[in-house]
N, C-alpha and C positions, 0 to 999 in steps of 0.2 A: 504494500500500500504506500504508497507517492504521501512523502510529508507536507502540510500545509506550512507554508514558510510567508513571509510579507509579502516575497517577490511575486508569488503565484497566488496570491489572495486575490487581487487587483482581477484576475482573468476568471478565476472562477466565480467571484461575485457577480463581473459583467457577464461569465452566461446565465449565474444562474438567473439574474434581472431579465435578461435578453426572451429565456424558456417561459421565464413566467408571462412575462408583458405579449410573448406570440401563442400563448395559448390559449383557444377560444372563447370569448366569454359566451356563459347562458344562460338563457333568460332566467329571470325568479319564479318560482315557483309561488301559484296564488292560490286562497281556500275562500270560498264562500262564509262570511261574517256572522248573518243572518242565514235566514231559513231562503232566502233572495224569490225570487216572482218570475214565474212562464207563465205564459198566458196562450189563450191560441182565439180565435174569430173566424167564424164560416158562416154566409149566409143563409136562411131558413126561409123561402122566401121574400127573399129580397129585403128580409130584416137582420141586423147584425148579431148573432147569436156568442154569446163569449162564456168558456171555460178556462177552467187552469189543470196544469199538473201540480199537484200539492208534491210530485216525489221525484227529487231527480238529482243526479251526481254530477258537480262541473271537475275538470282535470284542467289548468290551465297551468301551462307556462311560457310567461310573457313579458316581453320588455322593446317597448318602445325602436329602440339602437338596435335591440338583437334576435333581427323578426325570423332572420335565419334559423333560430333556435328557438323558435315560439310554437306551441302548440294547445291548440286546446277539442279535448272531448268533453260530451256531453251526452249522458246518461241516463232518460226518461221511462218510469216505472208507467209504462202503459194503463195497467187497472186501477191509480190514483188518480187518473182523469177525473175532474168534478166539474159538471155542468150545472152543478147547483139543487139536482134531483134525480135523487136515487134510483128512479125508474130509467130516467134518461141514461145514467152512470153505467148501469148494467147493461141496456143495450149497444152503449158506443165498446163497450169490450168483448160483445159478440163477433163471431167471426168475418161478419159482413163486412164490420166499420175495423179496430183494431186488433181483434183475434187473438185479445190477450193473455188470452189459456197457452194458444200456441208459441207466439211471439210476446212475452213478456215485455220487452222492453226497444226500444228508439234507441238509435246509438249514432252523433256524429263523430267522426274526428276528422280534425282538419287536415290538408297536405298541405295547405300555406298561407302566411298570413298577410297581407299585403298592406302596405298606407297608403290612404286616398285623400288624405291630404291632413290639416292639423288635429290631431286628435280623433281620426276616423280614420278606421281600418275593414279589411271585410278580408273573413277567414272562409277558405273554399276548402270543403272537402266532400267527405263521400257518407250520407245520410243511410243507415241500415232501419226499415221499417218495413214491418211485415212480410221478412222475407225478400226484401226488393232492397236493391242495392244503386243508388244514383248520384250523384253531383250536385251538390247546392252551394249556393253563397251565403254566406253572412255579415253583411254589414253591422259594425255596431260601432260605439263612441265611446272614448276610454278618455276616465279623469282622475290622475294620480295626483295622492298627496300624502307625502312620507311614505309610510306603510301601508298606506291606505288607498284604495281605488273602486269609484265606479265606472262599472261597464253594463252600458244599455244597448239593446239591439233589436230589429223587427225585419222580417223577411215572409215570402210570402213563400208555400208550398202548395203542388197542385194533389188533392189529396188520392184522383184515381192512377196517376202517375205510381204510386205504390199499393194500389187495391184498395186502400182506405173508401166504402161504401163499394160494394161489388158489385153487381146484377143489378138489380133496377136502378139500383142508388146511383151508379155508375153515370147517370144523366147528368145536368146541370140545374136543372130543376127537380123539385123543389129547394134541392141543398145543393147551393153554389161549389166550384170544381176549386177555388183558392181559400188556402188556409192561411189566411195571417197570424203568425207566430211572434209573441214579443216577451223580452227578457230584461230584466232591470237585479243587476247583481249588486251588490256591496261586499267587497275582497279585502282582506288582509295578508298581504306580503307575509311567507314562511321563512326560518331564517334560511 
């Protein structure tokens, strides 16, 4: 083993500065604060009908600088759908509408995360629902401070695109074919 002497401090200090400062930084790792809000909107006759997912997991890591290394999943308990009435509840987890005997759960994750300009980005990845597997965008708006950040987002989904209402349901009428989805989280930086 080679002795550390004055002479050869000087070089080994500079690489080891040099390894550290070229090795990648990435993103922080962020956990939902609160219980945080999805929400979803279909129309019922050309009226605007709104429920929630009361149940669902975010996986985010994310940092402004280092979108290369940013990722976020998102993880929806399909049978805690709430449209506010338990008859309704039951039938949207029938296999027509969610099927969620079968398919348990909604899963994004992203492949990338993009900036669209100050403090808005939109995460593109691959949506698993019901068995169907597609492409969506997510726009949303990210406001960091310290530790602390929110991130809001809405995007629309087309619901027969993934069988969501199957056979008759499958029309436009009486239950419109876009699903507006929105999300409003409150994150705390992990260390």
């Amino acid at each position: 083993m080679a002795k550390v002497t004055p002479s050869n401090l000087v070089p080994l200090l500079f690489l080891f500065v040099f390894a550290f400062a070229s090795a990648p930084a990435q993103a922080a790792e962020w956990k939902v604060r609160d219980k945080g809000e999805f929400t979803f909107e279909v129309s019922f006759e050309g009226v605007g009908t709104s429920g929630q997912f009361t149940q669902f997991d975010v996986a985010l890591k994310f940092d402004p600088k280092q979108l290369d290394s940013s990722h976020l999943q998102v993880s929806v308990n399909l049978a805690a759908a709430d449209m506010g009435d338990p008859e309704i509840n039951e039938i949207i987890a029938d296999p027509v509408w969610f099927d969620a005997g079968k398919f348990p759960r909604a899963v994004f994750k992203s492949t990338r995360i993009e900036a669209r300009g100050p403090d808005k980005f939109v995460a593109t990845g691959v949506l698993d629902l019901k068995g169907k597997r597609k492409e969506v965008t997510v726009p949303f708006s990210w406001s960091e401070k310290e530790k602390r950040a929110d991130m809001r987002g809405e995007f629309i989904v087309q619901r027969i695109a993934f069988d969501v209402g199957s056979g008759e349901w499958a029309a436009a009428d009486p239950i419109g074919i876009d699903v507006k989805l929105q999300f409003n989280l409150s994150l705390e930086r992990g260390n």
